[in-house]
Wavefront OBJ file of the C-alpha trace (Angstrom):
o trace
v 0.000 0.000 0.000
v 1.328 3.340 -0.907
v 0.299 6.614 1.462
v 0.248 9.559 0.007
v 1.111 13.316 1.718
v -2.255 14.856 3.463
v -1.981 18.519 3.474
v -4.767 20.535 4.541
v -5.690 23.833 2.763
v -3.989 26.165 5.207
v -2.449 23.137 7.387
v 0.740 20.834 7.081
v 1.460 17.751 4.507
v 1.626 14.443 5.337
v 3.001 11.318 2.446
v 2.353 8.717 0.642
v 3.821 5.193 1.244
v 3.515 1.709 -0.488
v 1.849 0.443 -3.120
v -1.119 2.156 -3.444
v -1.869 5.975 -2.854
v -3.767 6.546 0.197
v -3.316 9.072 3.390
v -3.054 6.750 6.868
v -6.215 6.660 9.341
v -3.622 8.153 11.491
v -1.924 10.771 9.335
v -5.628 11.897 8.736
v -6.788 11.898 12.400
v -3.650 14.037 13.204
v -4.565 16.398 10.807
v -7.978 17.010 12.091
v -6.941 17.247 15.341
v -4.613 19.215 14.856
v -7.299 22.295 13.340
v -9.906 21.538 16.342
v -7.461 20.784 19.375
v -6.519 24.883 19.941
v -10.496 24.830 20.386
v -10.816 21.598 23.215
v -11.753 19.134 20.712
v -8.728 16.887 20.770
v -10.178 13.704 20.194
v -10.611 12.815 16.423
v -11.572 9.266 14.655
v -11.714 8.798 11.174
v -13.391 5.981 9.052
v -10.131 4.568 7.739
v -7.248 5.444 5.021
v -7.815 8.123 2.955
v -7.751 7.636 -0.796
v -5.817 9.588 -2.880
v -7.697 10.857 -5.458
v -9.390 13.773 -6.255
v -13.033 13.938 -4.784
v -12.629 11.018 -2.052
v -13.273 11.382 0.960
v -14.374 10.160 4.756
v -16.104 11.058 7.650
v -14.289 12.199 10.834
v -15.826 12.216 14.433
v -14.163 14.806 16.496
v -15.022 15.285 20.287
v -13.570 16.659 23.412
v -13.103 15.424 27.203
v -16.740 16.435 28.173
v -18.277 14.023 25.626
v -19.224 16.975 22.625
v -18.866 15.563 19.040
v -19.667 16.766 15.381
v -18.291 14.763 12.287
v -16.500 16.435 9.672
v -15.671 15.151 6.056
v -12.495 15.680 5.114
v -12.212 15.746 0.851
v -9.207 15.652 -1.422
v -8.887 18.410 -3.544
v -5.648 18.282 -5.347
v -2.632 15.374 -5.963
v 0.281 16.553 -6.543
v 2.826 13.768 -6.283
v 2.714 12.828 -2.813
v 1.150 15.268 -1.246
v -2.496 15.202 -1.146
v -4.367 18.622 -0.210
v -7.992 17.857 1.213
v -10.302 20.273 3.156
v -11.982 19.738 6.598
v -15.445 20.543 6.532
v -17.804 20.467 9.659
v -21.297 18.791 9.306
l 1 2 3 4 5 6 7 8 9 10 11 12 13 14 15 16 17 18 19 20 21 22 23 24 25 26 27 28 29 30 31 32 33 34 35 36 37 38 39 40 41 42 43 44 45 46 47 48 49 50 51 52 53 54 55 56 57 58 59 60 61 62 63 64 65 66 67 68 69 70 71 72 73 74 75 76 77 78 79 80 81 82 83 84 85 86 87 88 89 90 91
């Protein structure tokens, strides 16, 4: 399996690896926690990898300590070799 880069529009990148493109469960939960936790919502969990292709994309549950949730989808909107730019959008 090959894992591409996951970079948020405004955020950081994250890559590929093995065989076929896709973005890590993890690399993608990182990501989304890493827009929500300055807010208390530090908890994220993500329906699996993240294909890399234009137009995929997954739903996220993000919650914080008190039990508060909301699910985001998080879409890829460019590829550009390994690096994978997807946006975060709250539901």
């Amino acid at each position: 399996m090959k894992f591409l880069t996951l970079a948020a529009i405004a955020s950081s990148a994250l890559f590929f690896a093995g065989c076929t493109k896709s973005v890590s469960k993890s690399d993608v939960e990182k990501q989304v926690a890493s827009q929500y936790s300055a807010r208390g919502y530090g908890h994220v969990s993500c329906d699996g990898d993240l294909e890399g292709k234009v137009g995929k994309s997954e739903n996220c549950t993000v919650s914080d300590d008190k039990g508060h949730k909301f699910t985001t989808v998080v879409t890829v909107v460019s590829v550009k070799g390994n690096t994978a730019n997807f946006t975060v959008r709250k539901q």
